[in-house]
Structures are given as structure tokens and as C-alpha cells.
PDB file of N, CA, C and O in Angstrom:
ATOM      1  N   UNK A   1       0.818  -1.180   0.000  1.00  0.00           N
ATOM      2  CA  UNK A   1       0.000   0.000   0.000  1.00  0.00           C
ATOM      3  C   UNK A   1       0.871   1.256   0.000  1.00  0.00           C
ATOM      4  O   UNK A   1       0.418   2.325  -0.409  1.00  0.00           O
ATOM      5  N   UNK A   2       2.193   1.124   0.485  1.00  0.00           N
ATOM      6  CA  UNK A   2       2.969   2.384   0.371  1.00  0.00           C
ATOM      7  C   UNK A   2       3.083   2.397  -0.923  1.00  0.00           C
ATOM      8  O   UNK A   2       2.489   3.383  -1.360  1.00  0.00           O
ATOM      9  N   UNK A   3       3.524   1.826  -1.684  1.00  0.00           N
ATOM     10  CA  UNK A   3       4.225   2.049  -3.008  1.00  0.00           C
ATOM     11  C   UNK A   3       3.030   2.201  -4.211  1.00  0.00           C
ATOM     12  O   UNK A   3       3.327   2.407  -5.387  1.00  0.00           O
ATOM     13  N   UNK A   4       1.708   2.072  -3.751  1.00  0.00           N
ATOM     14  CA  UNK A   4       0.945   2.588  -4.964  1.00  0.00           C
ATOM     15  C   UNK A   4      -0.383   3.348  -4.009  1.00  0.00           C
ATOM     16  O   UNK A   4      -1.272   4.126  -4.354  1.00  0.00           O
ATOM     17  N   UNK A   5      -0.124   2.871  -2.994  1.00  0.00           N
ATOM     18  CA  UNK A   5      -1.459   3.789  -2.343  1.00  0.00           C
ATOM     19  C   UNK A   5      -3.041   3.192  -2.320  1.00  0.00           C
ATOM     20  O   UNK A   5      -4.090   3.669  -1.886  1.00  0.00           O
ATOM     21  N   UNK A   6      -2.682   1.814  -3.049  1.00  0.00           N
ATOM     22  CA  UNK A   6      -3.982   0.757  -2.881  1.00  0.00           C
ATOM     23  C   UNK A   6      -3.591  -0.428  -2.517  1.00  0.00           C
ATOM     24  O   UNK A   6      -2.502  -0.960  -2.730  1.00  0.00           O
ATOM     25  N   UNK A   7      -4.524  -0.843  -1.950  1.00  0.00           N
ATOM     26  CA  UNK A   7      -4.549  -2.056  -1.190  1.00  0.00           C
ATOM     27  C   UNK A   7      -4.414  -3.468  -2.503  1.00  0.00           C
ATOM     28  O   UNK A   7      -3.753  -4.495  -2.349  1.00  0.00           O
ATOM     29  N   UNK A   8      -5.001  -3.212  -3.371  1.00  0.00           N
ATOM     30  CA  UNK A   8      -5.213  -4.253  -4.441  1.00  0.00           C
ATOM     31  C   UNK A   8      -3.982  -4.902  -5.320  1.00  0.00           C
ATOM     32  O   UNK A   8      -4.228  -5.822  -6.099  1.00  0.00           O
ATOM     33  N   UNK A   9      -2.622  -4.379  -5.162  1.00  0.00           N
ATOM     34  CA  UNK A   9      -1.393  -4.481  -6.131  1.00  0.00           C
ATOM     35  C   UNK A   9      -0.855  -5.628  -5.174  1.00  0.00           C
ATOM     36  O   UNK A   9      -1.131  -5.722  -3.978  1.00  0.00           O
ATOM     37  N   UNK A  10      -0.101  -6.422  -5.848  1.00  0.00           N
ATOM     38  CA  UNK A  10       1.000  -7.207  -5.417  1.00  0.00           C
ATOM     39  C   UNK A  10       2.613  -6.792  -5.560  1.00  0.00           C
ATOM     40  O   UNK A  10       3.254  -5.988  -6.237  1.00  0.00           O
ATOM     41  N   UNK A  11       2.822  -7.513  -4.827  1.00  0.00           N
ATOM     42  CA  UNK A  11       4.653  -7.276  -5.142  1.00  0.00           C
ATOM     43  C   UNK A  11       4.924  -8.976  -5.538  1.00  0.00           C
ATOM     44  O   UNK A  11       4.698 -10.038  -4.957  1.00  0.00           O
ATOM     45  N   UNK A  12       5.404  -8.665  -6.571  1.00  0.00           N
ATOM     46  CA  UNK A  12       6.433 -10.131  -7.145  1.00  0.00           C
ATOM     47  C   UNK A  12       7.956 -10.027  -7.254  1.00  0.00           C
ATOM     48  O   UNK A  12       8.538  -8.946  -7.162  1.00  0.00           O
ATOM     49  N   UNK A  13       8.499 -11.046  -7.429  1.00  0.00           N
ATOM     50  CA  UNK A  13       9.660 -11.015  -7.875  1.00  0.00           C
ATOM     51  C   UNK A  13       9.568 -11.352  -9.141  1.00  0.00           C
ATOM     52  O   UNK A  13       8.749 -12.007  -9.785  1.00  0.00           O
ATOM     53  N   UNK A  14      10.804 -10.649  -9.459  1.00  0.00           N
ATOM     54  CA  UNK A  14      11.317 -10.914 -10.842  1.00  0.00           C
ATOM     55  C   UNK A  14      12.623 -11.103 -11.009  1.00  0.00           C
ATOM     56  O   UNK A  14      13.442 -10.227 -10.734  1.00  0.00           O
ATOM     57  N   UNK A  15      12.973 -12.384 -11.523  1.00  0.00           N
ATOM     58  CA  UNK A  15      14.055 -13.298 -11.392  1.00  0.00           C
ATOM     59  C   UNK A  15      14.909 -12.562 -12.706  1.00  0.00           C
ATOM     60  O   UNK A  15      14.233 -12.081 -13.615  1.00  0.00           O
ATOM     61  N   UNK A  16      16.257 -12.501 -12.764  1.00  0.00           N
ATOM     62  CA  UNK A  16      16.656 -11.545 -13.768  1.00  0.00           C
ATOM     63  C   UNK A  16      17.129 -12.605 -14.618  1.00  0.00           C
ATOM     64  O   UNK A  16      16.669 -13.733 -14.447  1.00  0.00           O
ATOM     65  N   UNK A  17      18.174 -12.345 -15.708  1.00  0.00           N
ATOM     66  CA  UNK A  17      19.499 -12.888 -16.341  1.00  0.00           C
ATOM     67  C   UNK A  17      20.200 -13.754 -15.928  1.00  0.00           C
ATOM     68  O   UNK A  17      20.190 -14.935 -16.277  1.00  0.00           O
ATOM     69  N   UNK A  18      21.222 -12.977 -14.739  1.00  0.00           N
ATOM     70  CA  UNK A  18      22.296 -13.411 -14.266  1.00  0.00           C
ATOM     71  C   UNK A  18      21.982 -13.756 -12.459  1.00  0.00           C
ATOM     72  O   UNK A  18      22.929 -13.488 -11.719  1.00  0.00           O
ATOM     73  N   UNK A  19      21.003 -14.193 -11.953  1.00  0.00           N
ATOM     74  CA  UNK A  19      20.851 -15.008 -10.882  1.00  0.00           C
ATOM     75  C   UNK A  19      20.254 -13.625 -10.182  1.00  0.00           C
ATOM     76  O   UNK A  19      19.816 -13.883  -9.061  1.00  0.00           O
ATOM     77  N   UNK A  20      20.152 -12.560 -10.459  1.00  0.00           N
ATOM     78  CA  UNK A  20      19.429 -10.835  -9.847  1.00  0.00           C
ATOM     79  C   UNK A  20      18.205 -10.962  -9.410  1.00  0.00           C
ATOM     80  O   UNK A  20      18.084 -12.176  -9.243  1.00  0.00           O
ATOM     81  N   UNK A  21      17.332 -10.513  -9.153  1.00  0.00           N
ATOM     82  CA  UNK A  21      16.485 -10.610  -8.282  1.00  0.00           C
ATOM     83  C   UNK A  21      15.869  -9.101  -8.653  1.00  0.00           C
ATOM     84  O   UNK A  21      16.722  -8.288  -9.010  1.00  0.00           O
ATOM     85  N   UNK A  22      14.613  -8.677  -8.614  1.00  0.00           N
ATOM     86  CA  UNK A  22      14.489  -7.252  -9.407  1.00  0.00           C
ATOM     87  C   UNK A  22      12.773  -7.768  -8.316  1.00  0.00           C
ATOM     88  O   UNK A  22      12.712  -8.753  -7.580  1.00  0.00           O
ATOM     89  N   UNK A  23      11.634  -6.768  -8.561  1.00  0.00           N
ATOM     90  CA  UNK A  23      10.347  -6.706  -8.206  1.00  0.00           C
ATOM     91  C   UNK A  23       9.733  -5.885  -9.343  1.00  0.00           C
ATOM     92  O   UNK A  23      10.169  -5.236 -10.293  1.00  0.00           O
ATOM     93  N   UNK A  24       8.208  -6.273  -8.701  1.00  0.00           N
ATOM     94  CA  UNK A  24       7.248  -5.086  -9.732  1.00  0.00           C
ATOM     95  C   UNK A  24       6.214  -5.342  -8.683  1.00  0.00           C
ATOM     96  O   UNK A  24       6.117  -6.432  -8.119  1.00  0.00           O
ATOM     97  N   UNK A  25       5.515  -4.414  -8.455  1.00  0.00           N
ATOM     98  CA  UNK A  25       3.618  -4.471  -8.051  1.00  0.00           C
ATOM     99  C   UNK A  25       2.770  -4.602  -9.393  1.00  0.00           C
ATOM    100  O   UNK A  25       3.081  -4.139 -10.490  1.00  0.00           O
ATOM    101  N   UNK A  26       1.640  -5.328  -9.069  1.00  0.00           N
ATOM    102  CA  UNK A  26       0.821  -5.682  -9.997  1.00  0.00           C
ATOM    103  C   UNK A  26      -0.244  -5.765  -9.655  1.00  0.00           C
ATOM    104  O   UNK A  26      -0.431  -5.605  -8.449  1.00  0.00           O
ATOM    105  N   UNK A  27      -1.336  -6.025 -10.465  1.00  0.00           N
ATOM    106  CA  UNK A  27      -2.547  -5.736  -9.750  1.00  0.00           C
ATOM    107  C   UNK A  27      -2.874  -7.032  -9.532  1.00  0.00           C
ATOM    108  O   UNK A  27      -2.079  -7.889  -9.918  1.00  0.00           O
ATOM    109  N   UNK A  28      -4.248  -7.474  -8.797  1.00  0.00           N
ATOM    110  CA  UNK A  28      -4.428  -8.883  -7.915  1.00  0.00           C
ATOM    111  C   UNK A  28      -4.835  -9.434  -9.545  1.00  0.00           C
ATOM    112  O   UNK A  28      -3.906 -10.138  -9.940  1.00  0.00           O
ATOM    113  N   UNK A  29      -5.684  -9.347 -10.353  1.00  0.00           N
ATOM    114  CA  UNK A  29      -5.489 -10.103 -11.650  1.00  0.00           C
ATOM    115  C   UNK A  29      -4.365 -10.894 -12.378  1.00  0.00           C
ATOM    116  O   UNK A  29      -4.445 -12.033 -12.838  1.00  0.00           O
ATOM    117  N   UNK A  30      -3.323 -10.068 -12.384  1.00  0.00           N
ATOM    118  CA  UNK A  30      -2.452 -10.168 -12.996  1.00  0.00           C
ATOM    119  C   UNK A  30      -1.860 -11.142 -12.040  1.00  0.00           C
ATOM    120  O   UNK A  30      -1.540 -12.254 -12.461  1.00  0.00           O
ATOM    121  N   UNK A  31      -1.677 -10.812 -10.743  1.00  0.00           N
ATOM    122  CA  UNK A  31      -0.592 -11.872  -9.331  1.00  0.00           C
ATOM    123  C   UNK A  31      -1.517 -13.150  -9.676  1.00  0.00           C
ATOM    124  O   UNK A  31      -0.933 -14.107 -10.185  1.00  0.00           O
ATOM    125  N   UNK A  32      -2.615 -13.234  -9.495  1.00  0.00           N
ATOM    126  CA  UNK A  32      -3.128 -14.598  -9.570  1.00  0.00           C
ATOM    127  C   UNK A  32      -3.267 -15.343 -11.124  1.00  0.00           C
ATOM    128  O   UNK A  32      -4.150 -16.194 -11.230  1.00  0.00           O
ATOM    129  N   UNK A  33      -2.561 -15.091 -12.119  1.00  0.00           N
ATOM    130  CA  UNK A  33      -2.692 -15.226 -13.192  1.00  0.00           C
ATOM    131  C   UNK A  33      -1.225 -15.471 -13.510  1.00  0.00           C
ATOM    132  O   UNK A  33      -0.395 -14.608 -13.795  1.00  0.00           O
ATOM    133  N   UNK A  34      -0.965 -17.282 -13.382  1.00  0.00           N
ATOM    134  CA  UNK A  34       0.600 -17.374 -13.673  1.00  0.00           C
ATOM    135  C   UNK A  34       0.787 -17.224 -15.394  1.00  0.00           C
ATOM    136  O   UNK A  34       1.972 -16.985 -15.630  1.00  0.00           O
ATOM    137  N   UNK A  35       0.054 -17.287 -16.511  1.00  0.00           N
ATOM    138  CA  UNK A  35       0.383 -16.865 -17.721  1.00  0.00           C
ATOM    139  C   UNK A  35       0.950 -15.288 -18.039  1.00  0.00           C
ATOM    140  O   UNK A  35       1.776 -14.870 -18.850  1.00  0.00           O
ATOM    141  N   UNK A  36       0.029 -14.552 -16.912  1.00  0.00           N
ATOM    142  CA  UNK A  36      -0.064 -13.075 -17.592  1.00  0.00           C
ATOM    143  C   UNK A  36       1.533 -12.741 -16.286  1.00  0.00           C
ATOM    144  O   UNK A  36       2.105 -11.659 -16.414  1.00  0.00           O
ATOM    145  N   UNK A  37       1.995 -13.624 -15.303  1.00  0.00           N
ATOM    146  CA  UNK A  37       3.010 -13.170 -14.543  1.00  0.00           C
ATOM    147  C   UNK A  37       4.158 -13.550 -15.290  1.00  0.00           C
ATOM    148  O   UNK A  37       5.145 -12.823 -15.183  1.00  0.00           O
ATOM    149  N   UNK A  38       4.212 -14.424 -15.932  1.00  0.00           N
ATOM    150  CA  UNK A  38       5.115 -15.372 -16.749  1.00  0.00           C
ATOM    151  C   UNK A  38       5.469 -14.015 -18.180  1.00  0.00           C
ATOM    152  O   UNK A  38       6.640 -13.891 -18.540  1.00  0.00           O
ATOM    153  N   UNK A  39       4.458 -13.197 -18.793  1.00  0.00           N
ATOM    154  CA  UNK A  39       4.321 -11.846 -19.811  1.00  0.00           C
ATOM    155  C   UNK A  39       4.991 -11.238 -19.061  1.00  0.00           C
ATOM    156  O   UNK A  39       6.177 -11.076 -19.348  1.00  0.00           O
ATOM    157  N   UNK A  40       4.420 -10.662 -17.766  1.00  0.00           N
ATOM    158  CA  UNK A  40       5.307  -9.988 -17.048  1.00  0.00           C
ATOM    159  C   UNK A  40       6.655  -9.133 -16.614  1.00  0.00           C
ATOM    160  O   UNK A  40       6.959  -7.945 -16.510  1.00  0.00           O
ATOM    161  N   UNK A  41       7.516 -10.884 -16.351  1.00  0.00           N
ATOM    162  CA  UNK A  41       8.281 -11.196 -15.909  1.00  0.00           C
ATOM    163  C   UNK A  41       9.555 -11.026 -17.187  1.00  0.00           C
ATOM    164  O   UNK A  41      10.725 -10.646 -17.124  1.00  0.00           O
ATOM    165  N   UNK A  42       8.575 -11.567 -18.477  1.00  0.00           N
ATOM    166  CA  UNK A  42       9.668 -11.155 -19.834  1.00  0.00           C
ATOM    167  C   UNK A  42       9.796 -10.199 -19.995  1.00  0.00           C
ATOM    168  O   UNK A  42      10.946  -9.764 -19.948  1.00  0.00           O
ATOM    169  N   UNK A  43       8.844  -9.430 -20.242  1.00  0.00           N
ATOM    170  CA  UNK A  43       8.674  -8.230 -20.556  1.00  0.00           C
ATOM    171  C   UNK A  43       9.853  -7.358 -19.954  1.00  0.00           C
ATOM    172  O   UNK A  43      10.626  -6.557 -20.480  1.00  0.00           O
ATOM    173  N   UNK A  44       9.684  -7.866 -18.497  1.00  0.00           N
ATOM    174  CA  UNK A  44      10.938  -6.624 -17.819  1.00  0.00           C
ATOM    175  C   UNK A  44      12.128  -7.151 -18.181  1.00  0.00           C
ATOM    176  O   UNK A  44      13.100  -6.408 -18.317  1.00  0.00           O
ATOM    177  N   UNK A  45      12.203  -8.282 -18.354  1.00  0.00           N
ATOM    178  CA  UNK A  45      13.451  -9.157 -18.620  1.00  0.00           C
ATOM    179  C   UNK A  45      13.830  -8.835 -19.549  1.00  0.00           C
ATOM    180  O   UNK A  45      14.982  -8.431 -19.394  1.00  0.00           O
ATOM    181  N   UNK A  46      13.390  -8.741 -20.899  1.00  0.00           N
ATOM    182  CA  UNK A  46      13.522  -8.125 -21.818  1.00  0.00           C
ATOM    183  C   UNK A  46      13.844  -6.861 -22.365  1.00  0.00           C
ATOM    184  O   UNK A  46      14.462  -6.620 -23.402  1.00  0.00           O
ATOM    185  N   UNK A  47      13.190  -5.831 -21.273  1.00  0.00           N
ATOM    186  CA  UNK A  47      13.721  -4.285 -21.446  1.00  0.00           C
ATOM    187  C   UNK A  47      14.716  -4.122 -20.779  1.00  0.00           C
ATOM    188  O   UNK A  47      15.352  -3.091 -20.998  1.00  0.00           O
ATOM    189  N   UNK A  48      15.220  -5.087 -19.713  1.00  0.00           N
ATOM    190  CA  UNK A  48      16.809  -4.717 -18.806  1.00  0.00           C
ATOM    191  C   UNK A  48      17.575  -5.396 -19.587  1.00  0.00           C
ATOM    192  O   UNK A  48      18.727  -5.132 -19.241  1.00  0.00           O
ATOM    193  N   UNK A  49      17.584  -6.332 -20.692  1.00  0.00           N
ATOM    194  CA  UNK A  49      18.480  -6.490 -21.350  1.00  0.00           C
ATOM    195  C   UNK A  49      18.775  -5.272 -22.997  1.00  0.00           C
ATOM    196  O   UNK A  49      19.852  -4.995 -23.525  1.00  0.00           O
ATOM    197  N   UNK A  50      17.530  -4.862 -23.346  1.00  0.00           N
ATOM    198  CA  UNK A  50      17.928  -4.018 -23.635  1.00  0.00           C
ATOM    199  C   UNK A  50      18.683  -2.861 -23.211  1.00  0.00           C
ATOM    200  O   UNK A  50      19.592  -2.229 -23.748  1.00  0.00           O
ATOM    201  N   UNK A  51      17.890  -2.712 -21.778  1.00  0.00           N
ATOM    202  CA  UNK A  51      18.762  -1.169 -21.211  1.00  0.00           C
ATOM    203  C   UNK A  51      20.122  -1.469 -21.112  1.00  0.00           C
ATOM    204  O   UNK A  51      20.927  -0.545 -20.991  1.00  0.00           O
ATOM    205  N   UNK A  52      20.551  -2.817 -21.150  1.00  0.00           N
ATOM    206  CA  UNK A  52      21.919  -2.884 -20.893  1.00  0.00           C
ATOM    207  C   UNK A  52      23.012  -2.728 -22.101  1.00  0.00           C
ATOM    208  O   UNK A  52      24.139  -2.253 -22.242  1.00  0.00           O
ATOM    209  N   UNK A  53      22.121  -3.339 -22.815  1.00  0.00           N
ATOM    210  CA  UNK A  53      22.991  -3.003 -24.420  1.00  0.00           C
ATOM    211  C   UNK A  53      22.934  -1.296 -24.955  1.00  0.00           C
ATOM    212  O   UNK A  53      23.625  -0.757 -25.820  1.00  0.00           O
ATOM    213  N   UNK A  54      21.857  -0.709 -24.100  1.00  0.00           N
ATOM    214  CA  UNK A  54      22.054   0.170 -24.471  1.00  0.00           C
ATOM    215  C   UNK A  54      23.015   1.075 -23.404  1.00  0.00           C
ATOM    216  O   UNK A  54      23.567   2.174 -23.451  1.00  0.00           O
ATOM    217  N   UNK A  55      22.962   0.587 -22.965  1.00  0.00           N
ATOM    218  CA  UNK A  55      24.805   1.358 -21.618  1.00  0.00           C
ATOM    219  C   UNK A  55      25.827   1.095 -22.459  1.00  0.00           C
ATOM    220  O   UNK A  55      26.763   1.815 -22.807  1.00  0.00           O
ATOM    221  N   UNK A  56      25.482  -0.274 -22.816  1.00  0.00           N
ATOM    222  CA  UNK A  56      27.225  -0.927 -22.937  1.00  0.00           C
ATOM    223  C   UNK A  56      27.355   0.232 -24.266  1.00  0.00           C
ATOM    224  O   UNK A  56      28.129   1.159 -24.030  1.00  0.00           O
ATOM    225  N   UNK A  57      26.678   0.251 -25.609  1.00  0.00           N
ATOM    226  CA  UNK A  57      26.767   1.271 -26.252  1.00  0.00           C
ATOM    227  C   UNK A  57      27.316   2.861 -26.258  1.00  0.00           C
ATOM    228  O   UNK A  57      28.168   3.443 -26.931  1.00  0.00           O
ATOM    229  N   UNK A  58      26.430   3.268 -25.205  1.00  0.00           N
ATOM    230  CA  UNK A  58      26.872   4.774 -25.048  1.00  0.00           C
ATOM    231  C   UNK A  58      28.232   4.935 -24.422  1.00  0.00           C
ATOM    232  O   UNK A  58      28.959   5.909 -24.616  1.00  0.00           O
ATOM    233  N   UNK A  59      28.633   3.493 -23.349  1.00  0.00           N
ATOM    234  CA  UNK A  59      29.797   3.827 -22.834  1.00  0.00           C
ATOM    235  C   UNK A  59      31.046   3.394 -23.622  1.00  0.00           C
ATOM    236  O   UNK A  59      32.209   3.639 -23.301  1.00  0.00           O
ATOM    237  N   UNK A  60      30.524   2.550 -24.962  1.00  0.00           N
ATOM    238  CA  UNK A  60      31.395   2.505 -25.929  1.00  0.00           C
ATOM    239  C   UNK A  60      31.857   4.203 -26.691  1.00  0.00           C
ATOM    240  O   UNK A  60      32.980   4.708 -26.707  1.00  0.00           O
ATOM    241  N   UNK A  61      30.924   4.615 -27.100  1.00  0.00           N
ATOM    242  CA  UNK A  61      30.635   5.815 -27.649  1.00  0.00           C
ATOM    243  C   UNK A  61      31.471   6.880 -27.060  1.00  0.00           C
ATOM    244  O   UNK A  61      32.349   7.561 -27.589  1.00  0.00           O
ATOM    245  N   UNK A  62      30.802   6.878 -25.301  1.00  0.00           N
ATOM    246  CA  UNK A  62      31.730   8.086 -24.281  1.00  0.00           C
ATOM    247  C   UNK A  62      33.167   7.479 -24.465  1.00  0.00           C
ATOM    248  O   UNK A  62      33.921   8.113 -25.204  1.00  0.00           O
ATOM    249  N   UNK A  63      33.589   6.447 -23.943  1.00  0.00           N
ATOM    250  CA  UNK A  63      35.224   5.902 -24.024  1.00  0.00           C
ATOM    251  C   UNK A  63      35.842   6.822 -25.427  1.00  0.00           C
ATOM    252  O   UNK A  63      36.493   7.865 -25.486  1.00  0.00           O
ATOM    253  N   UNK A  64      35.310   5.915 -26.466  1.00  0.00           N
ATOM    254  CA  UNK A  64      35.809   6.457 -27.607  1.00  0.00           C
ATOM    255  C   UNK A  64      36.104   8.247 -28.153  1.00  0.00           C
ATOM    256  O   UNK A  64      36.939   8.909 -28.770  1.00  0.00           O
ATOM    257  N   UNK A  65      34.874   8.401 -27.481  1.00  0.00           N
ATOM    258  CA  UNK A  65      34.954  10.628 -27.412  1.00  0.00           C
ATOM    259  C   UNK A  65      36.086  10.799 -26.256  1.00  0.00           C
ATOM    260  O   UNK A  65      36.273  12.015 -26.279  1.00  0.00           O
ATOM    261  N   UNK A  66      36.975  10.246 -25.223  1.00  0.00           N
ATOM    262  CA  UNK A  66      37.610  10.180 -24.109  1.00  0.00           C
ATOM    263  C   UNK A  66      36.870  11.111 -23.203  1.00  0.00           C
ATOM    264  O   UNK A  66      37.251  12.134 -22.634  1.00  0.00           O
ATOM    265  N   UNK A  67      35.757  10.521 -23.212  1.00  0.00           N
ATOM    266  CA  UNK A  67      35.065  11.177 -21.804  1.00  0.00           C
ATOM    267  C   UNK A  67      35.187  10.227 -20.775  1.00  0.00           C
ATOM    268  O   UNK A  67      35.341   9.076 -21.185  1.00  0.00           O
ATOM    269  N   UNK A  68      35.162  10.386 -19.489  1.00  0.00           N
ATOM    270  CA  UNK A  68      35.240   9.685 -18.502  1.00  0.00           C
ATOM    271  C   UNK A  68      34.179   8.886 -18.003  1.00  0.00           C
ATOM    272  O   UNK A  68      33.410   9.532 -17.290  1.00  0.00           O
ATOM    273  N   UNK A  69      33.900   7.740 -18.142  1.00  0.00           N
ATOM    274  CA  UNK A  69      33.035   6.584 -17.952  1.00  0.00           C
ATOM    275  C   UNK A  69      32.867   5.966 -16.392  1.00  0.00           C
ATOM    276  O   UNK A  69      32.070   5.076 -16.095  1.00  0.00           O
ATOM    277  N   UNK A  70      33.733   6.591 -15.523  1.00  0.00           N
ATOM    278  CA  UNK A  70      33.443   6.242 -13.881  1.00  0.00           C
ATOM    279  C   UNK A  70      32.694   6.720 -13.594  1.00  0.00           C
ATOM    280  O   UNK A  70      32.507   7.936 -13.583  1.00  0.00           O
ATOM    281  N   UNK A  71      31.683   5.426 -13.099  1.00  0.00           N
ATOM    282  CA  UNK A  71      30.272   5.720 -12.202  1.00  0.00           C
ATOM    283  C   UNK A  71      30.414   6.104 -10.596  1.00  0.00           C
ATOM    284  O   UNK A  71      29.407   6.322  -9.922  1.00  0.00           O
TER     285      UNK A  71
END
């Protein structure tokens, strides 16, 4: 209820890539619905592997301009 302000959302896990561990809230449809958690679960899986290719990219990009890449 903190994190959306209704009683009705779930918290799941979401199992990553590389053994990570990540969450989402969802609504009680969706938590009791292992097909649509299973959509879910790719879905994010899927955009953190994009977001990652898209780091590894730009920090190809910054290296190469010799900008400084320490986080």
C-alpha cells in the first residue's frame, strides 16, 4: 500500500538474467494469473536487457569521445 497507495497491487519477484532478483507491483489479476506473470516477468526481462545493451553502447561511444566513464 505504500508504493501505490492501494490495497489491491502485489509485489512479485522478478528473477533476472544473471541469478538478480528485481520486483514489480501488480494488480491482484495479474498476481493470480501465472500466464499473464510469466508476460510480465519477460517483458521486464527483456527491457533490462535491452537497457543494458544500451549502456554498454553509449559507454562505448563516451570511451571512444575520451570522456570519462566512472560511475
Amino acid at each position: 500500500m505504500l508504493a501505490t497507495g492501494r490495497a489491491d497491487h502485489y509485489y512479485i519477484d522478478v528473477p533476472g538474467r544473471n541469478g538478480t532478483f528485481s520486483g514489480a507491483m501488480v494488480q491482484a489479476d495479474i498476481a493470480n494469473n501465472p500466464k499473464q506473470l510469466t508476460a510480465v516477468r519477460t517483458k521486464l526481462n527483456t527491457w533490462w536487457a535491452q537497457r543494458e545493451a544500451e549502456d554498454a553502447t553509449l559507454d562505448g561511444i563516451a570511451r571512444t569521445s575520451g570522456l570519462d566513464t566512472r560511475r
